[in-house]
PLY file of the C-alpha trace (Angstrom):
ply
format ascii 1.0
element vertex 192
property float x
property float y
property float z
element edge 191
property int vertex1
property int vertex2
end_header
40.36 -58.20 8.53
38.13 -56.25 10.97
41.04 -55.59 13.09
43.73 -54.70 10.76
45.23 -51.03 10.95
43.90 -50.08 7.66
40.63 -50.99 8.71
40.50 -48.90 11.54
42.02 -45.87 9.91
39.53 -46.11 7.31
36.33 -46.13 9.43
38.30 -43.11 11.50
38.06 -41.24 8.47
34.90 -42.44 6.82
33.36 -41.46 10.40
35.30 -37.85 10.28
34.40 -37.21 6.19
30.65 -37.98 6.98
30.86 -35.52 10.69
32.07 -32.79 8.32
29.59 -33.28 5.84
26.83 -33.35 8.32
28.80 -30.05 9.48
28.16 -28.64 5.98
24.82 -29.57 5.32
23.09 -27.87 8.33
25.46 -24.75 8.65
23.31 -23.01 6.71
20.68 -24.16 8.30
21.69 -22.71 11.41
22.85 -19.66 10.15
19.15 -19.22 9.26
17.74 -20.56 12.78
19.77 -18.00 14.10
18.70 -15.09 12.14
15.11 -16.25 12.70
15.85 -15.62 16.53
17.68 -12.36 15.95
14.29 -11.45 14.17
12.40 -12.86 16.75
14.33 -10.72 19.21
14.12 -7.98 17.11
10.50 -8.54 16.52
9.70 -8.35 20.17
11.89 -5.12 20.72
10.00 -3.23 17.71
6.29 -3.41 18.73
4.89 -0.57 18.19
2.53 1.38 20.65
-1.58 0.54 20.25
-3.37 2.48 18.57
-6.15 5.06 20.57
-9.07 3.38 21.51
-12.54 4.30 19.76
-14.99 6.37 21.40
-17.67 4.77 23.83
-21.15 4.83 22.67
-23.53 6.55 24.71
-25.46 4.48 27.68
-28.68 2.68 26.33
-31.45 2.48 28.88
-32.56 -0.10 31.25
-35.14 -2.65 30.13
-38.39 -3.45 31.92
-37.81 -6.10 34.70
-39.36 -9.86 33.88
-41.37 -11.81 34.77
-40.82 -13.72 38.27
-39.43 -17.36 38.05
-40.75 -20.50 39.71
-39.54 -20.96 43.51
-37.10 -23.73 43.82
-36.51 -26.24 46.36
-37.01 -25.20 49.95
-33.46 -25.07 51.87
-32.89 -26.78 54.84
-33.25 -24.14 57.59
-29.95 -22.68 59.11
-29.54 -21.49 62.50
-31.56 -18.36 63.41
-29.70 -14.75 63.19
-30.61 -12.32 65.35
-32.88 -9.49 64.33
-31.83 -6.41 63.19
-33.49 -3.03 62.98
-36.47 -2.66 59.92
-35.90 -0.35 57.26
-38.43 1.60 55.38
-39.41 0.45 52.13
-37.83 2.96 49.56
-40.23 3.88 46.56
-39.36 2.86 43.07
-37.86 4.89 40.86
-39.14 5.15 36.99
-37.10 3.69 33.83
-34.99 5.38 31.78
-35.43 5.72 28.48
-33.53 3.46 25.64
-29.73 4.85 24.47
-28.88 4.98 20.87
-25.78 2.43 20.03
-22.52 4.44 19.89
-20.40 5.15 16.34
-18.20 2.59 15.69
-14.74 3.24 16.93
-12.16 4.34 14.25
-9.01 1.28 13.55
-5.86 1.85 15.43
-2.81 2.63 13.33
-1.24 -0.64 10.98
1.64 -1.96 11.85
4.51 -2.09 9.44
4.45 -4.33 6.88
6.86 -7.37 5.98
7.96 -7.69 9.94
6.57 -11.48 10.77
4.98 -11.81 14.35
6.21 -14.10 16.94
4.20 -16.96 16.22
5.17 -16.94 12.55
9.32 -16.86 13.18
8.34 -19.44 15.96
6.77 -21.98 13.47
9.54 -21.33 10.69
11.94 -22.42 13.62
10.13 -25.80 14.31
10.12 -26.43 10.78
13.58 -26.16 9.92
15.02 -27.92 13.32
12.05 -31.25 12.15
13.52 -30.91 9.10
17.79 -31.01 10.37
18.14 -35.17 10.74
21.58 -36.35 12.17
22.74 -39.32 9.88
25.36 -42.51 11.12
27.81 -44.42 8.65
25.30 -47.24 9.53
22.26 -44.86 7.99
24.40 -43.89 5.06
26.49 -46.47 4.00
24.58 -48.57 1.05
27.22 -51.52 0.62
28.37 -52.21 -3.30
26.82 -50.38 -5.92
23.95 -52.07 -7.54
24.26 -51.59 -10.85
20.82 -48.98 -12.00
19.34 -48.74 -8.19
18.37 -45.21 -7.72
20.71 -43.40 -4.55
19.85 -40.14 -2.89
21.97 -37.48 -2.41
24.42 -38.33 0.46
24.45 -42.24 0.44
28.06 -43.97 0.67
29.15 -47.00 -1.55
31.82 -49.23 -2.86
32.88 -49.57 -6.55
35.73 -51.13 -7.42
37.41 -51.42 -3.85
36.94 -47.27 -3.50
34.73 -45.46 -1.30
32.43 -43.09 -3.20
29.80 -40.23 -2.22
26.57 -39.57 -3.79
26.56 -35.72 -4.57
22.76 -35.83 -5.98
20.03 -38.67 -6.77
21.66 -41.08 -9.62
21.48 -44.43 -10.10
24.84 -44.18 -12.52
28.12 -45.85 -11.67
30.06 -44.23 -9.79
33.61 -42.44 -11.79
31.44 -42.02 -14.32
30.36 -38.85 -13.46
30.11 -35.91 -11.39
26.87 -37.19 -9.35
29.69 -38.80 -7.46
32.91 -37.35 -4.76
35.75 -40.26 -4.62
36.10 -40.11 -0.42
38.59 -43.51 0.13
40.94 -44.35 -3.10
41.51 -47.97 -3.45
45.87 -48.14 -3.52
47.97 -49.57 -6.30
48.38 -51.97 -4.01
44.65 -53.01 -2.93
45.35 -51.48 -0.02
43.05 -48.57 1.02
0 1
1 2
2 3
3 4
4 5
5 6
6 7
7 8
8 9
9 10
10 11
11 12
12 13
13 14
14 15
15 16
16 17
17 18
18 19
19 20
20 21
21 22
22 23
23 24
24 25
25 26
26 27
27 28
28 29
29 30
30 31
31 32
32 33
33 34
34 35
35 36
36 37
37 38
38 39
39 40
40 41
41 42
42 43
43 44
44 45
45 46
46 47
47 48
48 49
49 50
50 51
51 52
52 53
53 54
54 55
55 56
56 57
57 58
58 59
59 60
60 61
61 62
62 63
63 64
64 65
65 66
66 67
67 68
68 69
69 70
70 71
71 72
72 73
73 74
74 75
75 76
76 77
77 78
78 79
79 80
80 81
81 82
82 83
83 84
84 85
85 86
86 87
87 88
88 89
89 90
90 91
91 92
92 93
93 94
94 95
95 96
96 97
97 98
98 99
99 100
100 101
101 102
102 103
103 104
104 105
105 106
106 107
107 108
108 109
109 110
110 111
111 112
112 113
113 114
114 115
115 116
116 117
117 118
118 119
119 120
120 121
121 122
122 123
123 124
124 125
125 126
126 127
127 128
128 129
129 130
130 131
131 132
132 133
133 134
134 135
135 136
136 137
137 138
138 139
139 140
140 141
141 142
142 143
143 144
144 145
145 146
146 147
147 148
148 149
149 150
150 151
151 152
152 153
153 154
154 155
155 156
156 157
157 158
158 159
159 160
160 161
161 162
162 163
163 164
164 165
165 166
166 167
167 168
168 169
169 170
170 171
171 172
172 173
173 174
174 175
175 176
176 177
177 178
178 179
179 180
180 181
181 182
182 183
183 184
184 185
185 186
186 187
187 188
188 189
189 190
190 191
């Protein structure tokens, strides 16, 4: 039986009905990954220049010195260097006195609204190409109808020797309504 020519022809076509329902499925899908990228693109292209930087706030003044730390741990001793000429101790100067803290710096300009950043189009993408998943005749094909089991959209079954498509989650008979697409029409003959 598995070898007849109306076996083969069958799965041929069962294999090229389910490719071109795959086909339809995520085409829209892509369309939308790939206007996510043109925006991305786009995004990337439209940055705007930064807006001016805020004014500095005037220097505050130096702070008195502290308080000498404890001496650590003697070195070991490197080689000698030779001696060079003595300076004259300089005399220390006085402290300043404290700055005032600066104005706060005025915002730079918004950027226009409704644009998403990089990181945003970026995780949309991820979540729409976890969410694409590439299905076999072996994932979709559910055997006989069972008489009130519940089948998602997309599952393939038998009913009465023809090969039927589940359009949207049912758990009717199949030819009874439209929650089911005949794909293979059993023949007069009960030959597919």
């Amino acid at each position: 039986m598995s070898d007849s020519p109306q076996y083969e022809a069958f799965r041929a076509f069962a294999r090229a009905t389910i490719a071109l329902e795959v086909l339809k499925a995520t085409q829209p899908l892509q369309e939308e990954i790939r206007s996510l990228r043109a925006q991305l693109e786009t995004r990337a292209v439209q940055q705007g220049p930064p807006g001016p930087a805020g004014k500095d706030g005037e220097p505050g003044r130096d702070g008195k010195d502290g308080t000498d730390g404890a001496c650590g741990d003697r070195g070991e001793a490197g080689p000698a260097g030779t001696d060079g000429e003595r300076g004259l101790p300089g005399e220390r100067g006085t402290d300043g006195l404290q700055g005032r803290d600066g104005a706060v710096g005025k915002d730079g300009a918004r950027g226009a609204d409704g644009i998403a950043t990089r990181e945003e189009i970026e995780s949309i993408v991820e979540t729409r190409v976890s969410e694409v998943q590439v299905r076999t005749f072996a994932d979709v094909y559910q055997g006989v109808y069972e008489n009130g089991k519940p089948y998602t959209r997309g599952l393939l079954v038998t009913w009465g020797g023809s090969l039927w498509l589940s359009l949207a989650e049912t758990s009717a008979k199949p030819g009874e309504n439209t929650e089911w697409r005949l794909v293979v029409k059993k023949g007069a003959d009960g030959r597919k």
